[in-house]
GUVEX-251516 format. One line per 2 residues: their letters; for each residue x, y, z of N, C-alpha, C, O. Coordinates in steps of 0.2 Angstrom, whole numbers, plus 5000, padded with zeros to 4 digits. Layout:
// GUVEX-251516
a) X Y Z X Y Z X Y Z X Y Z  ...
This chain:
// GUVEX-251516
xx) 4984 4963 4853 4981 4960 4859 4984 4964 4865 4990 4965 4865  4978 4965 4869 4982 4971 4876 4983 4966 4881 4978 4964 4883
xx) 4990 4963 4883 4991 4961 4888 4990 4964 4896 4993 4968 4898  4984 4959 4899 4982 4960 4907 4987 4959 4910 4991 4954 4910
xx) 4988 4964 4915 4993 4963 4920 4989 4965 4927 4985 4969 4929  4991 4958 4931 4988 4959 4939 4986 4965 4942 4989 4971 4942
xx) 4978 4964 4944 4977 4972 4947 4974 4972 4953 4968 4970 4952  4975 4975 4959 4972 4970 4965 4969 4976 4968 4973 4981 4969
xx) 4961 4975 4973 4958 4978 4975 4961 4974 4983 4960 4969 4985  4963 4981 4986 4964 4979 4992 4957 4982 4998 4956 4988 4997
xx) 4954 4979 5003 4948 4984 5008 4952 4984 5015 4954 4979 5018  4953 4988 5014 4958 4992 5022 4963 4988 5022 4965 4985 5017
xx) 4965 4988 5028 4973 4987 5032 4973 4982 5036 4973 4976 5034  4973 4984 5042 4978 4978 5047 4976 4981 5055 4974 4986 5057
xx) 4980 4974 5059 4980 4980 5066 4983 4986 5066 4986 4987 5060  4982 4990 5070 4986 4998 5071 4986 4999 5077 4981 5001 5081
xx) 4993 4997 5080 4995 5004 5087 4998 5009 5085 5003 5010 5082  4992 5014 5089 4994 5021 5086 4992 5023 5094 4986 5021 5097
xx) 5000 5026 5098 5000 5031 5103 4997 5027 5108 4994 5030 5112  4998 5020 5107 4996 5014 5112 4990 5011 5112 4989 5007 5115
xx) 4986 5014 5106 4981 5011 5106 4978 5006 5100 4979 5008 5095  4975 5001 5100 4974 4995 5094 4969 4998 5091 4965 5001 5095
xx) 4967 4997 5087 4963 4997 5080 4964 4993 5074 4969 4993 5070  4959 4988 5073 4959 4984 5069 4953 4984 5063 4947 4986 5064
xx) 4956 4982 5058 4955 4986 5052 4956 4979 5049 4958 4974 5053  4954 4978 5044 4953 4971 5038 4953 4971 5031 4949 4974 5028
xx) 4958 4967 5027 4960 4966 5022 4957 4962 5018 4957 4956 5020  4955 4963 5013 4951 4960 5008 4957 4965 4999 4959 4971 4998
xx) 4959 4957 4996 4961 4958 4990 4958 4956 4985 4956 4950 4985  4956 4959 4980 4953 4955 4974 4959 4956 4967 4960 4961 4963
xx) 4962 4948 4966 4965 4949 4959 4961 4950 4952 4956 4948 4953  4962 4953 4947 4957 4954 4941 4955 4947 4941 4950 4947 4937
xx) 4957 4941 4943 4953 4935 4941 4945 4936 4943 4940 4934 4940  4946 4939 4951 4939 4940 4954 4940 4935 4960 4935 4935 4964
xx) 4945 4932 4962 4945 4929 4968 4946 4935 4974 4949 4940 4974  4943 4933 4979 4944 4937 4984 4949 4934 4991 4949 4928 4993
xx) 4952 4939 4992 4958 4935 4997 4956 4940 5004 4955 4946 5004  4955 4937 5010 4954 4941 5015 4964 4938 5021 4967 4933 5021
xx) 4965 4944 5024 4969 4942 5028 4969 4948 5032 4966 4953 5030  4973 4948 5039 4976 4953 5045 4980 4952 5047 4981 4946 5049
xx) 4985 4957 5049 4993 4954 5053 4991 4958 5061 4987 4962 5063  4996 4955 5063 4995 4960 5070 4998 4966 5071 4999 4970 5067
xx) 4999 4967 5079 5001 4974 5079 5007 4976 5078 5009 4982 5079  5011 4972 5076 5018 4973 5074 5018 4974 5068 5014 4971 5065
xx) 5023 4978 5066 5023 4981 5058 5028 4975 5053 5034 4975 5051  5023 4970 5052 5023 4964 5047 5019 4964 5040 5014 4967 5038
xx) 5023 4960 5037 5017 4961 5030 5016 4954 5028 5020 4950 5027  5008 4952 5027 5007 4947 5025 5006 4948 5016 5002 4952 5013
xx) 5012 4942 5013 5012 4945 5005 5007 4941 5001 5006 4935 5003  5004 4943 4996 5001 4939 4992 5003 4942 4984 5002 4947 4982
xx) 5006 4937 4980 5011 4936 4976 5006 4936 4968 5000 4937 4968  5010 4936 4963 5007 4937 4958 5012 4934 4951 5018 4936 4952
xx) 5010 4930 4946 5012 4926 4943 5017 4931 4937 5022 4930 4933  5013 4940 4937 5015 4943 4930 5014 4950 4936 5011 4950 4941
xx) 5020 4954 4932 5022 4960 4934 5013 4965 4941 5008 4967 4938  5014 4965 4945 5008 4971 4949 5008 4978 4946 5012 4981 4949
xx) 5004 4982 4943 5007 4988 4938 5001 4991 4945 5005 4993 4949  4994 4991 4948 4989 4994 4951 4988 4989 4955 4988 4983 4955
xx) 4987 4994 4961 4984 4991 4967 4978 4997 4971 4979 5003 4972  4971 4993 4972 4967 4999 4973 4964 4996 4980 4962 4990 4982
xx) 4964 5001 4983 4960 5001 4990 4956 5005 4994 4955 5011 4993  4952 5001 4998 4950 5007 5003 4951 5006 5012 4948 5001 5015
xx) 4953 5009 5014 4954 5007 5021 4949 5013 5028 4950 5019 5028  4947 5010 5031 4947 5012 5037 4952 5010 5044 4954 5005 5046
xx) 4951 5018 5047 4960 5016 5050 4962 5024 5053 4963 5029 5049  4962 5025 5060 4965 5031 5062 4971 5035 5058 4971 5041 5057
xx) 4976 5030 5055 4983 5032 5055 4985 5026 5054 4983 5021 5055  4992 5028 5051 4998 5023 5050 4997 5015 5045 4999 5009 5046
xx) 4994 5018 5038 4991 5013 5034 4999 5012 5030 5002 5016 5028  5002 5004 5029 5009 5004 5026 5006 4999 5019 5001 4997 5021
xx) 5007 4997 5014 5006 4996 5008 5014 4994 5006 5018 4999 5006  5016 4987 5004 5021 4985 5003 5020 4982 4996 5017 4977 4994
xx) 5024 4984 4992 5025 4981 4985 5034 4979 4985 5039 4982 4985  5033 4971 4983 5039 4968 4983 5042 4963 4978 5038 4960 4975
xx) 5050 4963 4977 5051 4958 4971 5050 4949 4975 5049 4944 4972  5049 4949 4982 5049 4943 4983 5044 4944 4988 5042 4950 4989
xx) 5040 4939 4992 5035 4936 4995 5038 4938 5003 5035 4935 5008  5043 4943 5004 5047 4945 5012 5048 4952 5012 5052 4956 5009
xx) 5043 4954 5018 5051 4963 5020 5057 4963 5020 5059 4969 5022  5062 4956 5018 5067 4956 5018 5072 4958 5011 5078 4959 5010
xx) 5064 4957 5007 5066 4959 4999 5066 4964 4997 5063 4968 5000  5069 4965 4990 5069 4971 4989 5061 4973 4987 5057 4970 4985
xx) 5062 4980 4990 5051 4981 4990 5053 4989 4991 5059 4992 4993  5046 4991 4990 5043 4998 4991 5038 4999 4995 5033 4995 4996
xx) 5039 5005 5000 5034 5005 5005 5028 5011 5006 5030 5016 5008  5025 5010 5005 5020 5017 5003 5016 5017 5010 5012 5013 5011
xx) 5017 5022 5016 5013 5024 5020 5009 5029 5019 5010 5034 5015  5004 5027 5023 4998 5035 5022 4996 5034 5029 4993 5029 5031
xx) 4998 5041 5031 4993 5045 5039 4999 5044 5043 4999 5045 5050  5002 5043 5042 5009 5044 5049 5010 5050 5051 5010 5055 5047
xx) 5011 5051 5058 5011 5057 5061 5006 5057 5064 5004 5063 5066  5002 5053 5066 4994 5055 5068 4991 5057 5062 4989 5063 5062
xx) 4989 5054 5057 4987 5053 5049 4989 5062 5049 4985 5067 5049  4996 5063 5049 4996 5070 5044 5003 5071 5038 5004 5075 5034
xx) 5006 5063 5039 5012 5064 5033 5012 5057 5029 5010 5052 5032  5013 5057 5024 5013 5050 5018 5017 5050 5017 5020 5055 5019
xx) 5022 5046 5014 5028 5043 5012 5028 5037 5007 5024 5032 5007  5033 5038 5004 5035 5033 4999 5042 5031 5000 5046 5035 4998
xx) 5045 5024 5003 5050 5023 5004 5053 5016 5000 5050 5012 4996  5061 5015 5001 5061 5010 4996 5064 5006 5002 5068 5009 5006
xx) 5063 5000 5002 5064 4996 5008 5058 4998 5016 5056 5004 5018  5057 4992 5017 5054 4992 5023 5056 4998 5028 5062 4997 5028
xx) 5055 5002 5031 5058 5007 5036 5065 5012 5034 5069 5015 5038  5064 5011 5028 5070 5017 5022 5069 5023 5023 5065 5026 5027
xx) 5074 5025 5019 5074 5034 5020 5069 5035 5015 5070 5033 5009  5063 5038 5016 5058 5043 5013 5061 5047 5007 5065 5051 5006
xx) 5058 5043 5001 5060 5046 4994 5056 5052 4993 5058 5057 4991  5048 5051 4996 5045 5057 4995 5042 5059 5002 5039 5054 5004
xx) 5041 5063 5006 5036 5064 5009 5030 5071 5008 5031 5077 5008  5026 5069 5008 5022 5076 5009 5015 5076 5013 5013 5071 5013
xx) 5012 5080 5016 5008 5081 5020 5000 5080 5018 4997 5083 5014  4998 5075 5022 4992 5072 5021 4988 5073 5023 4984 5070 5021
xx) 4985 5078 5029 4981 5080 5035 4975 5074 5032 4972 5073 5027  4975 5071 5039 4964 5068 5039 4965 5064 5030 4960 5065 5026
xx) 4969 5062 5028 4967 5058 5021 4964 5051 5024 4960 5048 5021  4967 5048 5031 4962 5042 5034 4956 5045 5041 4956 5049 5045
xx) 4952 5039 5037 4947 5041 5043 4945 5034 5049 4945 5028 5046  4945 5034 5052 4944 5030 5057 4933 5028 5058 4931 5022 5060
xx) 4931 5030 5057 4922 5028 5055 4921 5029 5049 4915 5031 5049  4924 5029 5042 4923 5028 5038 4929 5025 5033 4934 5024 5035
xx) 4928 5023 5027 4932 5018 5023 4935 5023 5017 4930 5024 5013  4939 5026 5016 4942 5031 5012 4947 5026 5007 4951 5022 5008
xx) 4944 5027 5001 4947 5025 4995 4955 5027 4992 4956 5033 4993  4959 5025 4989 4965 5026 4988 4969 5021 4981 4965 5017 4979
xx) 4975 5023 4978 4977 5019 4973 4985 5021 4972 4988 5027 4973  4986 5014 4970 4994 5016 4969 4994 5011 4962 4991 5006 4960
xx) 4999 5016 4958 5002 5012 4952 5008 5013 4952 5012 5018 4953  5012 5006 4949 5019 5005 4948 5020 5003 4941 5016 4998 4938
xx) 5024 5007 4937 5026 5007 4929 5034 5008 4929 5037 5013 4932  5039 5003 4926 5044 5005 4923 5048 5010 4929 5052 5015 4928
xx) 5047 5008 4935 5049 5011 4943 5048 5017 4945 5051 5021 4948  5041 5017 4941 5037 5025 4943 5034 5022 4947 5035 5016 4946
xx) 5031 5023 4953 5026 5024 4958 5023 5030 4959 5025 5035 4961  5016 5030 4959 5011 5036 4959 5004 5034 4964 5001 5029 4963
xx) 5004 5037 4968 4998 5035 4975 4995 5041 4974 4998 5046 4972  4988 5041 4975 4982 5046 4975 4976 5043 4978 4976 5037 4979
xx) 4972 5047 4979 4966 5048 4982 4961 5044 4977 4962 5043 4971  4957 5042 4980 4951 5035 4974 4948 5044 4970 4946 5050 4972
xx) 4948 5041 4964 4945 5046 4959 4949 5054 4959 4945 5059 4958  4954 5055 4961 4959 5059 4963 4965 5058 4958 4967 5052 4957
xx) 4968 5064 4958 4976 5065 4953 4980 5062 4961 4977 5061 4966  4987 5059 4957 4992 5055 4964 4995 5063 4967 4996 5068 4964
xx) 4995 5063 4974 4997 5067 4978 5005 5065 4979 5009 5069 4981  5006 5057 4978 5014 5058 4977 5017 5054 4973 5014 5048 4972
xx) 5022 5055 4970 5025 5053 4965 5032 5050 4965 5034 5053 4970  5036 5047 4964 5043 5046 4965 5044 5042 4960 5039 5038 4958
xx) 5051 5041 4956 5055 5037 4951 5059 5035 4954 5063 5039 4957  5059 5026 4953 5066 5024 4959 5071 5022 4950 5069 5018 4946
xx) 5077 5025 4949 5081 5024 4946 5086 5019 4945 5091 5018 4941  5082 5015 4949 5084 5007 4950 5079 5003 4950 5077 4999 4955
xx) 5075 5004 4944 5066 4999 4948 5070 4991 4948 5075 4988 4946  5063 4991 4951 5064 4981 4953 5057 4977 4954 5053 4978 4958
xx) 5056 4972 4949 5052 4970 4950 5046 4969 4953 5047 4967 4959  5039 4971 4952 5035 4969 4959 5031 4963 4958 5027 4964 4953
xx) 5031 4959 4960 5026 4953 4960 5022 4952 4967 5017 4948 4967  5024 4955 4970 5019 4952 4978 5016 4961 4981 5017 4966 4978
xx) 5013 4960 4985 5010 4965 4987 5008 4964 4994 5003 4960 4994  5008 4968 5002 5007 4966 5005 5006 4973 5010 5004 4973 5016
């Protein structure tokens, strides 16, 4: 028997100030049960978490968003917990990051030109195994990779 594990469709992001300017963007989550969860945080770099009963291995999304998309996988339901932080389009969408902690030093970064777009919805995914982390483009190989050599649980995602 193959045991299911959590896997949640995220549709876009959040407020974004970028370079003084707002852009609001909207989150919709679907867990494989098929429930759909809508939320938005504001323009402050917060995360609103939504939890999961059995380990998060994928999270799939699409967002529209000039820049500055943050994706937070956590052992507790806070940025104050241990978590991983996956940016895309920072720079003026031209660098990505995979960070361990909220505002951490950059385990991976590499260069993203235009992977968000602002008048359309650009799809995206990340998967967490055994404290592999792998982010790619929707129907695309991951562009970034990183093994945190200390994994930690993830149950929440925000």
């Amino acid at each position: 028997m193959t045991k299911m594990f959590p896997v949640f469709a995220v549709v876009a992001a959040t407020l974004l100030a970028v370079h003084g300017e707002i852009y609001q963007c909207f989150i919709e989550l679907r867990e494989c049960t098929g429930q759909l969860v809508r939320f938005s945080t504001d323009a402050v770099h917060t995360y609103n978490f939504l939890p999961s009963s059995s380990p998060i291995t994928r999270v799939d999304f699409k967002v529209q968003a000039r820049a500055n998309v943050h994706i937070a996988l956590s052992a507790g339901p806070s940025d104050e917990a241990d978590m991983h932080e996956i940016v895309i389009g920072l720079q003026g969408n031209k660098r990505s990051y995979i960070r361990r902690g909220k505002g951490g030093a950059n385990q991976v970064a590499v260069s993203t030109r235009e992977y968000l777009s602002r008048t359309e919805f650009r799809g995206f995914w990340i998967t967490y195994n055994s404290g592999v982390i792998k982010v790619g483009k929707e129907f695309h190989e991951a562009f970034m990779e990183w093994t945190n050599d200390d994994p930690l649980p993830v149950y929440n995602v925000g």
